[in-house]
C-alpha positions as CSV (number, residue, x, y, z in Angstrom):
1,X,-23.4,-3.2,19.2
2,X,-19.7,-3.0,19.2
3,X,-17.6,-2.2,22.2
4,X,-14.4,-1.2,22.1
5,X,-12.1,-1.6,25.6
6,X,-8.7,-0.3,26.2
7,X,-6.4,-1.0,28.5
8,X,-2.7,-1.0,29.5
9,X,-2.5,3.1,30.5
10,X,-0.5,3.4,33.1
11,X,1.9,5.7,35.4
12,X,5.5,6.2,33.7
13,X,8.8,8.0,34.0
14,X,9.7,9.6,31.3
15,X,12.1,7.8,28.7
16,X,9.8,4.6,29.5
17,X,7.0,2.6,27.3
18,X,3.6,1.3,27.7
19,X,2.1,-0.9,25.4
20,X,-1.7,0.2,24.8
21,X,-4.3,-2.9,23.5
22,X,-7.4,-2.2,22.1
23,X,-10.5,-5.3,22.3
24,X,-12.9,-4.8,19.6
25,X,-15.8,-6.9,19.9
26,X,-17.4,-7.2,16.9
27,X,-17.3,-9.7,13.8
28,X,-16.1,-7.2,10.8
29,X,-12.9,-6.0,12.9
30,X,-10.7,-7.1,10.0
31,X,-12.7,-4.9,7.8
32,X,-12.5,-1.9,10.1
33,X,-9.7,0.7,9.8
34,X,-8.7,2.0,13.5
35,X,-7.5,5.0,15.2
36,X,-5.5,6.1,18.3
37,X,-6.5,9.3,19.8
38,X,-5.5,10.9,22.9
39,X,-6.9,14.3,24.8
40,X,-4.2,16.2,27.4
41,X,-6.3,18.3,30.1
42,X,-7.7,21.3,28.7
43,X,-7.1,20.5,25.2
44,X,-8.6,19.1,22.1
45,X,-8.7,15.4,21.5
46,X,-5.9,14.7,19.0
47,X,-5.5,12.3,16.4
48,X,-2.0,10.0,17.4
49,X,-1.7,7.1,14.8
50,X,-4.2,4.5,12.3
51,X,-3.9,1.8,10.5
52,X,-6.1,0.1,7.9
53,X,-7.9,-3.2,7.2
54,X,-4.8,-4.0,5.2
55,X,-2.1,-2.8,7.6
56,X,-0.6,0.0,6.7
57,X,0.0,2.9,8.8
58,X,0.1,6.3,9.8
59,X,1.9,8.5,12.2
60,X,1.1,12.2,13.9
61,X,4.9,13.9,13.6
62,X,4.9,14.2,17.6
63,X,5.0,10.9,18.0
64,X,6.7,9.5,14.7
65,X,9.4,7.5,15.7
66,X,8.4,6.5,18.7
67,X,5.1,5.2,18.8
68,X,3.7,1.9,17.0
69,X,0.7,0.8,16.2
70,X,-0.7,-2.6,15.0
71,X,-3.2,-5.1,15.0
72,X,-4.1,-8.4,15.6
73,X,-7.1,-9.8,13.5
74,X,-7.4,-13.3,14.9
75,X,-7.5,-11.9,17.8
76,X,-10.0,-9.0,17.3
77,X,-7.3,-6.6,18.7
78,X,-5.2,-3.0,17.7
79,X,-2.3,-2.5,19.7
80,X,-0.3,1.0,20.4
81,X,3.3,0.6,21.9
82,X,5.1,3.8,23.1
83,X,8.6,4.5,23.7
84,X,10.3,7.1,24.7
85,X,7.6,8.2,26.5
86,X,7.7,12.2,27.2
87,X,5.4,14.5,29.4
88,X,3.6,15.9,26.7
89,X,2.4,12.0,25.6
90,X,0.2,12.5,28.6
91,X,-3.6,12.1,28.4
92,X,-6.9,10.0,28.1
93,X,-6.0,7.6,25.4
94,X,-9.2,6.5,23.0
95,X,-9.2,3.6,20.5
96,X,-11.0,4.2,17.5
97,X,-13.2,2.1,14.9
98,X,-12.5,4.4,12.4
99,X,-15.3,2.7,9.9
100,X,-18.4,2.8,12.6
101,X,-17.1,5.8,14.5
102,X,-17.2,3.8,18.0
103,X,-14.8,5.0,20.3
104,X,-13.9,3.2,23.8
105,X,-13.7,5.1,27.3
106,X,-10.2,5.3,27.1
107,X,-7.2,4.2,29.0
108,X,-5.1,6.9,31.2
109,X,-1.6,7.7,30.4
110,X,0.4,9.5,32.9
111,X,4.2,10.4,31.9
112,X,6.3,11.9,34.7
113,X,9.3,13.8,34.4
């Protein structure tokens, strides 16, 4: 079974970053496109950035420009780092293997103004 554990959420003023990681346990990470997603109270969960086996990324507009994402393949790991942080970026953040559809429990991101 893979798991998928985030961590790094955190308590911010706005204007300030957090860097989000992402532990995938299983062998055929490399393989696996992945996903960011987030959920604000009260609202749908929301698709916030992916990249593929091969690297390449992509971007929701509300976050383009200020929001990174990356992984790590020796190291079985996707990475989201977020600057500029602003209320709205608040919510349940969820790592996503894009290519099994596991999701983690997702890391808490609280952005104050």
């Amino acid at each position: 079974q893979v798991q998928l554990v985030e961590s790094g959420g955190g308590l911010v003023q706005a204007g300030g970053s957090l860097r989000l990681s992402c532990a995938h346990s299983g062998s055929l990470f490399s393989v696996s496109p992945m996903g960011w997603y987030r959920q604000a109270p009260g609202k749908q969960r929301e698709w916030v950035a992916s990249i593929a086996s091969g690297g390449s990324t992509n971007y929701a507009n509300s976050v383009k420009g200020r929001f990174s994402i990356s992984r790590d393949n020796a190291k079985n790991t996707v990475y989201l780092q977020m600057n500029n942080l602003k209320p709205e970026d608040t919510g349940v953040y969820y790592c996503s293997d894009r290519r099994l559809n596991y999701w983690g429990q997702g890391t808490q991101v609280t952005v104050s103004s």
